[in-house]
C-alpha positions in Angstrom: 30.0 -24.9 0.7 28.6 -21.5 1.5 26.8 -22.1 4.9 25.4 -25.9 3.3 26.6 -28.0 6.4 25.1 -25.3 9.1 21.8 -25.1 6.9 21.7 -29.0 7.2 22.4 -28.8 10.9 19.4 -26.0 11.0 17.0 -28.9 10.3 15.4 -27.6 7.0 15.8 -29.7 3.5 14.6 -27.0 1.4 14.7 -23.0 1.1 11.8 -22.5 2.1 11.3 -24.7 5.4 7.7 -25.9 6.2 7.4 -26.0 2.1 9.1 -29.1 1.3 8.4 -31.0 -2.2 5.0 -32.9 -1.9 7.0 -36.1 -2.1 8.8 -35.3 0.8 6.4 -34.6 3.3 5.6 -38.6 3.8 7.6 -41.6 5.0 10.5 -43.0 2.9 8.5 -45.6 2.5 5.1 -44.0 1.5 7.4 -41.9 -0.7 8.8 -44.7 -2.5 5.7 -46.3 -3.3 4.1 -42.7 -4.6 7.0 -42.0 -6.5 7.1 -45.9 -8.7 3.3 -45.1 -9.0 3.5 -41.4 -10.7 6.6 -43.3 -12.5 4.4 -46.3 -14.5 1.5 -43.7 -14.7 3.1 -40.9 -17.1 0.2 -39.0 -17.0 0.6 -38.4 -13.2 3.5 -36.0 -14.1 1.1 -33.5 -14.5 -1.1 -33.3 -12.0 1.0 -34.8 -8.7 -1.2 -33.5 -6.1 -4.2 -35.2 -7.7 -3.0 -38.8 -8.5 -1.4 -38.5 -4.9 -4.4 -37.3 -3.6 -3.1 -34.6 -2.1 -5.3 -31.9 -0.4 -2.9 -29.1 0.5 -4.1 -26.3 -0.8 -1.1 -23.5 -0.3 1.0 -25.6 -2.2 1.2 -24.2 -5.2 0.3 -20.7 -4.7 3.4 -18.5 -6.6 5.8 -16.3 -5.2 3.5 -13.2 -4.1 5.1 -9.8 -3.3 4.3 -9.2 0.6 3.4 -5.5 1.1 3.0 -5.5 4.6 6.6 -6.6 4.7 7.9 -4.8 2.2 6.6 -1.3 4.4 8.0 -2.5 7.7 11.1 -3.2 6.0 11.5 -0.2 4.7 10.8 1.4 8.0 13.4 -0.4 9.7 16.0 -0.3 6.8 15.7 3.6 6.7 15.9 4.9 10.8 18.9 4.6 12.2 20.2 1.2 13.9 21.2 0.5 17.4 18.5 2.8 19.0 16.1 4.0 16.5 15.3 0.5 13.9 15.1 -1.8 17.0 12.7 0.2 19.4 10.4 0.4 16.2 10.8 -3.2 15.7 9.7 -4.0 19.5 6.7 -1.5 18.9 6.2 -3.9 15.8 6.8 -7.2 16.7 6.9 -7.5 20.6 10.3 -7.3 22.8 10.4 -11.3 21.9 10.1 -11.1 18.3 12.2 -8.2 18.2 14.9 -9.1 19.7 15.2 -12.5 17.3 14.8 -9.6 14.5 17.2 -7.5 15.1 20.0 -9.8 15.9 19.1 -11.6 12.7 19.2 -8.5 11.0 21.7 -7.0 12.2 19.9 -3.6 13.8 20.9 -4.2 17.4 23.7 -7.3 16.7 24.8 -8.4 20.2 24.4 -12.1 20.4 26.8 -14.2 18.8 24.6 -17.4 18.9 22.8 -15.5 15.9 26.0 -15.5 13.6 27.5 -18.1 14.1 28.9 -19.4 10.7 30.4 -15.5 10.5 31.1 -14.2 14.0 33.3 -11.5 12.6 30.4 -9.8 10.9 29.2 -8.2 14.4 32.5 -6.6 14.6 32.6 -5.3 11.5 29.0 -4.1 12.1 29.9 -2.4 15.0 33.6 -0.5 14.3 32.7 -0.1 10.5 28.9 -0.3 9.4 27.2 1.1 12.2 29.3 4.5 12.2 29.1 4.8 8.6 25.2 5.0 9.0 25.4 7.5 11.4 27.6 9.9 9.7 25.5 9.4 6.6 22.1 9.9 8.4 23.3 13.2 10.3 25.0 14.4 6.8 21.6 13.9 5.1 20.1 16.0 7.6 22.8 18.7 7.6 22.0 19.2 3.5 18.6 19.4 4.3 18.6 22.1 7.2 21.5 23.9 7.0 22.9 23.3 2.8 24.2 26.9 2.7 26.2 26.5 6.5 27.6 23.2 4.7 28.5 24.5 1.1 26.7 21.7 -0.1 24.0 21.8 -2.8 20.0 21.1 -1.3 19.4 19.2 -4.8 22.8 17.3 -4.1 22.0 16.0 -0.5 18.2 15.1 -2.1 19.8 12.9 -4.5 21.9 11.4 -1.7 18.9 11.1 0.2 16.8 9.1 -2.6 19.9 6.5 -3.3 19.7 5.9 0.1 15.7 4.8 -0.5 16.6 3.1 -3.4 19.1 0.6 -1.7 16.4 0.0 1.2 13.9 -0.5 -1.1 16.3 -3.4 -2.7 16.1 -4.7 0.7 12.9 -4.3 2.0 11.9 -6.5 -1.8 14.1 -9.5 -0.8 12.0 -9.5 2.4 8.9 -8.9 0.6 9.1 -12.0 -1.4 10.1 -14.4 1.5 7.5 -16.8 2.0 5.6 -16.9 5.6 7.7 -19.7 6.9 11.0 -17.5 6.6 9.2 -14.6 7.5 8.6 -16.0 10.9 12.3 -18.1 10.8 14.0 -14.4 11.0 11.8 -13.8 13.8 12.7 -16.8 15.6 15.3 -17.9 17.9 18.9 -18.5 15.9 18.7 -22.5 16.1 15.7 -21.7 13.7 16.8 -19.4 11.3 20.9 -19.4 10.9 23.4 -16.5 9.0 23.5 -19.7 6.2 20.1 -19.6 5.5 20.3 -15.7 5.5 23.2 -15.7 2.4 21.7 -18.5 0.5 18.5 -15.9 0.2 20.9 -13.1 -0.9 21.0 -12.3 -4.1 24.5 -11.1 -4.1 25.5 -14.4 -2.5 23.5 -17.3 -2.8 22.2 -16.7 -6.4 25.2 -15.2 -7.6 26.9 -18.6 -7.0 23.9 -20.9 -6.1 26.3 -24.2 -7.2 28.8 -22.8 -4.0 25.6 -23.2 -1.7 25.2 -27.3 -1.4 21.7 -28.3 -2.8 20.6 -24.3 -3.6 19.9 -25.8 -7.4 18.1 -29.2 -6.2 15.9 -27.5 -4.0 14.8 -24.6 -6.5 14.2 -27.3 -8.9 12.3 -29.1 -6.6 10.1 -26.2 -5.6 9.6 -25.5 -9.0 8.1 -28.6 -10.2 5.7 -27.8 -6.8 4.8 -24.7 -8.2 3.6 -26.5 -11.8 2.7 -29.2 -9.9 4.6 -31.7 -11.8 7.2 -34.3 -11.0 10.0 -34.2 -13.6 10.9 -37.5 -12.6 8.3 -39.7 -14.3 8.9 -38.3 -18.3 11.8 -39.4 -20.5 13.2 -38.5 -23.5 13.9 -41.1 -26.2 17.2 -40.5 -27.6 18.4 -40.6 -31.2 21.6 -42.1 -29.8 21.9 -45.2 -28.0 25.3 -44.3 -27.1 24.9 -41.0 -25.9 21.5 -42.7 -23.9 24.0 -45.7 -22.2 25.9 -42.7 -21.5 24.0 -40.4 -19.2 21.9 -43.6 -17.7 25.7 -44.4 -15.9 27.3 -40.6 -15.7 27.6 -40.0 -11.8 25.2 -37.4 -10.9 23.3 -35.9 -7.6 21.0 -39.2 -6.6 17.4 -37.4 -7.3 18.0 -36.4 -10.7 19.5 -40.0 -12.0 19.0 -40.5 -15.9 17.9 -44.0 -15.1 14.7 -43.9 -12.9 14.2 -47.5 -12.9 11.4 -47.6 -15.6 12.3 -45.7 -18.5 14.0 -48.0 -21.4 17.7 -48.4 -22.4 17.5 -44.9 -25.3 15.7 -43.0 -22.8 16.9 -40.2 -19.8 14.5 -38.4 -17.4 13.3 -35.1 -17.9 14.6 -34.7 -14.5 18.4 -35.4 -15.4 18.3 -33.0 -18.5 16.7 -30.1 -16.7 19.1 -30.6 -13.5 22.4 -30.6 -15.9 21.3 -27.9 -18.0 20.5 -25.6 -15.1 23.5 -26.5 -13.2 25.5 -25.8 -16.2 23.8 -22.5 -16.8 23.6 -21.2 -13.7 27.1 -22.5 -12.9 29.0 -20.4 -15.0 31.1 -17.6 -13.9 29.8 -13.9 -14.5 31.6 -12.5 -17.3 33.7 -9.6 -17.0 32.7 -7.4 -20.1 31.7 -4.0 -20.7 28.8 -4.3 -17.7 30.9 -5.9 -15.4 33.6 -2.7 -16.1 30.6 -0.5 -15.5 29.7 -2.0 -12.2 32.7 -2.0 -11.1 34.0 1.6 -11.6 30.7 3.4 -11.7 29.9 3.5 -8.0 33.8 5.3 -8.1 33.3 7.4 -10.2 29.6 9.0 -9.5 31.0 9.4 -5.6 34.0 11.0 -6.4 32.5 13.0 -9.7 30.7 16.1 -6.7 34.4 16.3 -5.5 36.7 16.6 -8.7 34.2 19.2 -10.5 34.5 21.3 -6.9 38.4 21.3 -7.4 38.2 21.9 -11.2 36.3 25.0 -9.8 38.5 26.1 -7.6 36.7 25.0 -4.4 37.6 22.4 -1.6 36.8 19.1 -2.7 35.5 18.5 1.2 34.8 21.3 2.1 37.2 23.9 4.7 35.0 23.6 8.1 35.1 19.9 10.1 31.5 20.4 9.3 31.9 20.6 5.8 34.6 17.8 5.7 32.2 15.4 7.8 29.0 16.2 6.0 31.0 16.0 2.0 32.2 12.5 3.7 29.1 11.6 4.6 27.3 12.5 1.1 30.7 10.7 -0.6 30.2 7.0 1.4 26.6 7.6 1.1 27.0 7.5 -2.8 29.9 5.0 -2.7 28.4 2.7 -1.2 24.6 2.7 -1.6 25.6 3.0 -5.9 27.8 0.0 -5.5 24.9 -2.4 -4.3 22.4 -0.9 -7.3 24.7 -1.5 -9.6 25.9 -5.0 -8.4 21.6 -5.7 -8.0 21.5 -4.5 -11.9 24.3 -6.1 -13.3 23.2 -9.9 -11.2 19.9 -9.0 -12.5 21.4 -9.0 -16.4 23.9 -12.2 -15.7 20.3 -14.0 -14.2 18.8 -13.3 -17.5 21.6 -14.3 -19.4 21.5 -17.6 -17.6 17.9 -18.5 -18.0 18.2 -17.6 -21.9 21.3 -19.8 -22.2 19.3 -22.3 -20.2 15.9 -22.4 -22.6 18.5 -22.3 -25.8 20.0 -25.6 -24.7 16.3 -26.5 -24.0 15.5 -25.4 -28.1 18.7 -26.9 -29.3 18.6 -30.8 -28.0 15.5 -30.3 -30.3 17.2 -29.7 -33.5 20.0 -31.5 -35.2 22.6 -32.7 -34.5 21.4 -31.5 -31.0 23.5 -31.0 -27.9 27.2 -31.8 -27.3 27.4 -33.8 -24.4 30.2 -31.4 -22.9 28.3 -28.6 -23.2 25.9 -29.4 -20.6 26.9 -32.0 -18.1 28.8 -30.9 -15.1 30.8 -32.9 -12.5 28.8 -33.9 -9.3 30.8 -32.1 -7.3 30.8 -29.1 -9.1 31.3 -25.5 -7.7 30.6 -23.8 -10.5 33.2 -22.5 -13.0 34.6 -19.9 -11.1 35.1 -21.7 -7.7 36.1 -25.1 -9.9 38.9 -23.2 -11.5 39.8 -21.8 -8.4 40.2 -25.4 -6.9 42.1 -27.2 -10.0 44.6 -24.3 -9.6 45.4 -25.2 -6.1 45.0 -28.5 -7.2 48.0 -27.8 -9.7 50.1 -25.7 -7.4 49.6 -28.6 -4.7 50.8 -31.2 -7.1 53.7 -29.2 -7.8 54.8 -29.1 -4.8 54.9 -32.7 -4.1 56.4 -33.5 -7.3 59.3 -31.5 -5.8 59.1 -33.1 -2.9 59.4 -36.3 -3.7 62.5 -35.5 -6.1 63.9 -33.9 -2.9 63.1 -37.2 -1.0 64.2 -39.5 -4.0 67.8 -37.5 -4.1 69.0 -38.2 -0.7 68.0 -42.4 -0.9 70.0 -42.4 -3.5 72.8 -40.5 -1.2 72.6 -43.0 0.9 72.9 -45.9 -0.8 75.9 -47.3 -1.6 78.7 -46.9 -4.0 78.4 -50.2 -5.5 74.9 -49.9 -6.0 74.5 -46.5 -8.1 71.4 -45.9 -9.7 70.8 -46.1 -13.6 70.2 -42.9 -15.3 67.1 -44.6 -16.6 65.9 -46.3 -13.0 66.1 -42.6 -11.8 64.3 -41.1 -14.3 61.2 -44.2 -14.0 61.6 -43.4 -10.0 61.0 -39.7 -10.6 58.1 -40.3 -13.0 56.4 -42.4 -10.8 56.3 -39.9 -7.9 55.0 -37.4 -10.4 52.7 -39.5 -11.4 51.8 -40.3 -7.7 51.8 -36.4 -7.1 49.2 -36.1 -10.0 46.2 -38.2 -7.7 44.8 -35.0 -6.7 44.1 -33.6 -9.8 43.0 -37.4 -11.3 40.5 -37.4 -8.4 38.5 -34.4 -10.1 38.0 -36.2 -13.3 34.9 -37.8 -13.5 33.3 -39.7 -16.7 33.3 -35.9 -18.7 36.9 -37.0 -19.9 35.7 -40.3 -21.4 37.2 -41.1 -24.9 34.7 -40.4 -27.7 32.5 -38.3 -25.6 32.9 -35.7 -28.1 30.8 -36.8 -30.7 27.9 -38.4 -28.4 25.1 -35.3 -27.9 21.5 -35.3 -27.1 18.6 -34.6 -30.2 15.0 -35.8 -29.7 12.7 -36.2 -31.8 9.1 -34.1 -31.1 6.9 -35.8 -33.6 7.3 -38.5 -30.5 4.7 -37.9 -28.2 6.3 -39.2 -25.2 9.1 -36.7 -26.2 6.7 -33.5 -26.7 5.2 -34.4 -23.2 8.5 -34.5 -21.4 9.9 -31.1 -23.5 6.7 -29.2 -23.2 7.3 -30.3 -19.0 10.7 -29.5 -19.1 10.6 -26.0 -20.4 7.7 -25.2 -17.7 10.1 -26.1 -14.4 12.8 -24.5 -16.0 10.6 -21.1 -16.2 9.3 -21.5 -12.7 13.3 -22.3 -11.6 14.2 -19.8 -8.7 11.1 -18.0 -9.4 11.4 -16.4 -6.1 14.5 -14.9 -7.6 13.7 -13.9 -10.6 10.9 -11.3 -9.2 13.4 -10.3 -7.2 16.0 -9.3 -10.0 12.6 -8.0 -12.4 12.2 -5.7 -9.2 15.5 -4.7 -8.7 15.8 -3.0 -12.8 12.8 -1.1 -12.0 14.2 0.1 -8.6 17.0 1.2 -10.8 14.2 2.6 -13.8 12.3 4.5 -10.9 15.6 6.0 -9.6 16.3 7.4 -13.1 12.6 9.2 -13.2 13.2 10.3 -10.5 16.2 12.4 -11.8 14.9 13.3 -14.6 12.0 14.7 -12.9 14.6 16.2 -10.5 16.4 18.1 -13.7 13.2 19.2 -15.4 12.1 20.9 -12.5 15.6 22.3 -11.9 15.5 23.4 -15.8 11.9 25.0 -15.8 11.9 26.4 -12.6 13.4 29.1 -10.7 15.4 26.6 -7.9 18.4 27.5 -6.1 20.9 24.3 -7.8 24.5 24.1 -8.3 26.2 23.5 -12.1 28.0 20.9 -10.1 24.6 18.9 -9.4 23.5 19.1 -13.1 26.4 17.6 -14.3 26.9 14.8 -11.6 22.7 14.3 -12.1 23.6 13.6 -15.9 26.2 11.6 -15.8 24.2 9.4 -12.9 21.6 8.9 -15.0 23.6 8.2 -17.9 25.3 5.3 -16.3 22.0 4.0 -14.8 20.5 4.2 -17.7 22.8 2.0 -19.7 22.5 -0.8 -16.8 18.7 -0.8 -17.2 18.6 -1.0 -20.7 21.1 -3.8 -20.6 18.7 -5.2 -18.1 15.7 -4.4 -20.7 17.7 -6.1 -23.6 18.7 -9.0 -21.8 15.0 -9.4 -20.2 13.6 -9.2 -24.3 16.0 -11.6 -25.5 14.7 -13.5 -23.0 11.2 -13.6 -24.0 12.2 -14.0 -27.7 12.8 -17.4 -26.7 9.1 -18.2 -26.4 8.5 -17.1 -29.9 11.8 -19.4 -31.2 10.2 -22.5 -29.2 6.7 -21.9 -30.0 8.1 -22.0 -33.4 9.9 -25.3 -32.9 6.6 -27.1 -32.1 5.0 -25.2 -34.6 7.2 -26.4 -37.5 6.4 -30.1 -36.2 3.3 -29.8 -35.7 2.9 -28.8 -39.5 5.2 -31.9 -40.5 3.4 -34.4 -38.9 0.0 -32.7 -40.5 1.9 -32.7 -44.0 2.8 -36.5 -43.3 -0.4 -37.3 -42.7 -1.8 -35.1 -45.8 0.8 -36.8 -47.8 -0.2 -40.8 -46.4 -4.0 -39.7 -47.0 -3.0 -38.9 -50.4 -0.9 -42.2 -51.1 -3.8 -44.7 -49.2 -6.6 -42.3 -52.3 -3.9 -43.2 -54.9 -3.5 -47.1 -54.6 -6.9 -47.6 -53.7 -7.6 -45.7 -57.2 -5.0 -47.8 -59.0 -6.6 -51.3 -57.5 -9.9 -49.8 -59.0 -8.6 -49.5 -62.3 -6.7 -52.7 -62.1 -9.7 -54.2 -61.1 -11.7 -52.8 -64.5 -8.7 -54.0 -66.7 
């Protein structure tokens, strides 16, 4: 479950740990009674801190971008580990705050109690990682002072050089946005702050697959609603269907987001239900591999290795002759390997998160119109993965049923061996014995199903009607804790594209000056600065489309309530008119 049992264990019921849902922060109990009352009240949904007259200010204050942080990060992310990072971390933080720091982070990693869920990571760090560092630090400097000793281009290592501040300013942003309760959890002792809830805050990890991280979703979607402060729980929509209502009020679904909250009537789902399936849904599905998936895949291969095959198409050493040369080439080669292959995964989670929250706010348009929503098309199993990892699973699934369907024919082959001559089986009781061990080879795979393969579910979907009030309440809530979802992410990702966008100024600046000025540069470093930037670019304007397409979706539902809102005015125009015309026509009947 991606670190979900250790993060449990940690003592922490949200991401973020001293900000738990205002609900939360009471007795079950208390928490109970609040809950029934912001329930029969529906106007409590909207202001939860005031009808539970709650005084804590901080609570709703958004995700703000911690400066401070993001500087120190930097700092440490750019000297050197093992001697350099961790000395100005104690100058920083104190010899007891550092040395929580850097275990937690990996500058100084030599206490296992820090890394538990992954113990092999410190290894790694220290045969792998750590070394790599080093030769790409000491080749960075080699450019720098001696680039004509080297054979390598100044502009070239420069380049190098500002990739490498790119990826620690990726970083040093992640850390920037942490709120000051995880701020001071990496600085506290491992029982505190664990390597699970490290990955769940990774965008790489955690967001990338946030349904593989147990209760990732709930607890964004519960933040969320803090952040608005309302409680999604307490709205309902009033279904067109009663079918497809009768449904979802039974469909077997994560306990806080029920369908059913005890008050709502037979036709009618919580807001909380919908938003919970469409976001799990959304956000559950697996990252497509298109033409930006290809691109982020290959690109960081072939901007390394582009330096190295226009060398040989000139006749030079691709590394260089000297074991100078050949360590500092190596350096600059990992150095672009593998600082381009985080930017370009960063970029191309960044376009998959905005494809998600589109597909999300398109479900959120659709149940609007008719017919509305197919039920398939948004509900997911309880125990869902996510698409990938759920695939994953069913195929094991498979391959495990398979093999105990052989099994058991196996098994069933030698009773019948052993029993005797007079008593031979049927060719029929044979084949009804085999079936039944298939069939009792198929439980694992039955087990997965849940109420989604229902008979008829197929034609039952969700449509609401907004001329409804009750209905325009809960959608207009609805869309707002679907926009604040993971908001903490989503600045993230927003600052990652213009990591990536500043990179790419950077270059251009970079070939301008080499253009329109007399600097000493290589052909070598034009052409690999070109083709760089072409490939950034194309990320970031991906980024830039997805991020517009995005925002149209305001426009499409502003539109949506527009169009009702101008019914229910031409209804009424049109009723006026009728109530003028038989009072007119009783006139004249009354005359006659």
């Amino acid at each position: 479950d991606g670190g979900g049992d250790d993060y449990k264990k940690a003592g922490f019921t949200t991401a973020r740990p001293t900000r738990s849902v205002t609900l939360r922060r009471k007795s079950r109990q208390e928490e109970d009674e609040e809950t029934k009352k912001l329930l029969k009240n529906l106007s409590g949904a909207t202001s939860v801190r005031k009808h539970l007259e709650d005084e804590s200010g901080d609570m709703h204050l958004q995700n703000k971008f911690n400066k401070k942080e993001f500087f120190t990060s930097m700092a440490y992310e750019t000297l050197p580990p093992v001697i350099f990072s961790p000395l100005f971390a104690v100058l920083m933080e104190g010899p007891e705050r550092a040395y929580h720091l850097i275990n937690h982070r990996l500058f100084l990693p030599i206490d296992k109690s820090y890394q538990k869920g992954n113990p092999g990571i410190i290894i790694f760090w220290w045969i792998v990682f750590i070394p790599i560092l080093y030769i790409v630090q000491l080749s960075f400097w080699s450019v720098l002072l001696y680039s004509d000793e080297v054979g390598i281009d100044l502009w070239e290592g420069i380049l190098a050089i500002m990739t490498f501040l790119c990826r620690n300013m990726i970083l040093s942003i992640k850390y920037a946005y942490y709120s000051d309760e995880e701020l001071e959890g990496v600085r506290a002792p491992a029982p505190d702050w664990t390597d699970a809830h490290q990955t769940r805050k990774l965008i790489g990890a955690g967001w990338r697959f946030p349904l593989e991280h147990q209760g990732l979703v709930e607890e964004e979607l519960k933040l969320a609603q803090e952040l608005i402060d309302v409680h999604l729980g307490a709205p309902s929509f009033k279904l067109q269907s009663k079918e497809a209502a009768q449904f979802l009020r039974k469909y077997d679904c994560h306990e806080e987001f029920k369908a059913d909250n005890g008050h709502n009537e037979d036709d009618e789902v919580s807001a909380a239900f919908i938003v919970h399936q469409y976001v799990r849904k959304c956000f559950g599905n697996e990252i497509p591999f298109g033409f930006n998936a290809k691109i982020a895949n290959f690109a960081p291969l072939l901007t390394s290795l582009t330096p190295n095959i226009l060398r040989l198409s000139k006749g030079q050493w691709a590394f260089g002759e000297t074991h100078w040369q050949k360590a500092c080439h190596a350096g600059l080669f990992i150095s672009r390997f593998f600082f381009f292959a985080q930017l370009f995964l960063f970029g191309y989670i960044a376009v998959h998160d905005f494809m998600r929250r589109r597909a999300t706010m398109k479900l959120l348009g659709r149940m609007t119109t008719f017919p509305g929503v197919r039920l398939e098309e948004f509900l997911t199993k309880k125990d869902s993965k996510g698409e990938k990892k759920d695939a994953e699973l069913e195929k094991a699934a498979k391959k495990e049923a398979e093999k105990k369907a052989k099994e058991a024919k196996k098994a069933l082959g030698k009773v019948y061996a052993q029993e005797t001559p007079l008593d031979p089986p049927t060719e029929e009781q044979g084949e009804e014995d085999t079936t039944k061990m298939e069939e009792g080879s198929m439980e694992p795979i039955r087990s997965m199903l849940t109420s989604l393969d229902s008979p008829g579910i197929e034609n039952l979907r969700v449509y609401i009607d907004l001329r409804e009030g009750a209905n325009a309440f809960s959608w207009v809530l609805a869309r707002r804790a679907v926009k604040a979802f993971g908001s903490g992410y989503y600045s993230r990702v927003q600052a990652y594209i213009g990591v990536l966008f500043m990179w790419s100024v950077f270059a251009m600046i970079a070939l301008n000056l080499l253009f329109w000025s007399n600097q000493k540069h290589s052909s070598i470093t034009i052409t690999y600065l070109c083709f760089t930037v072409f490939l950034i670019t194309i990320c970031v304007l991906t980024a830039v489309s997805e991020a517009t397409k995005l925002q149209e979706m305001v426009t499409i539902h502003r539109m949506i309530l527009k169009n009702e809102i101008f019914a229910i005015d031409q209804t009424l125009s049109d009723n006026a008119l009728h109530e003028e015309s038989q009072k007119k026509g009783l006139r004249l009947a009354g005359r006659g």
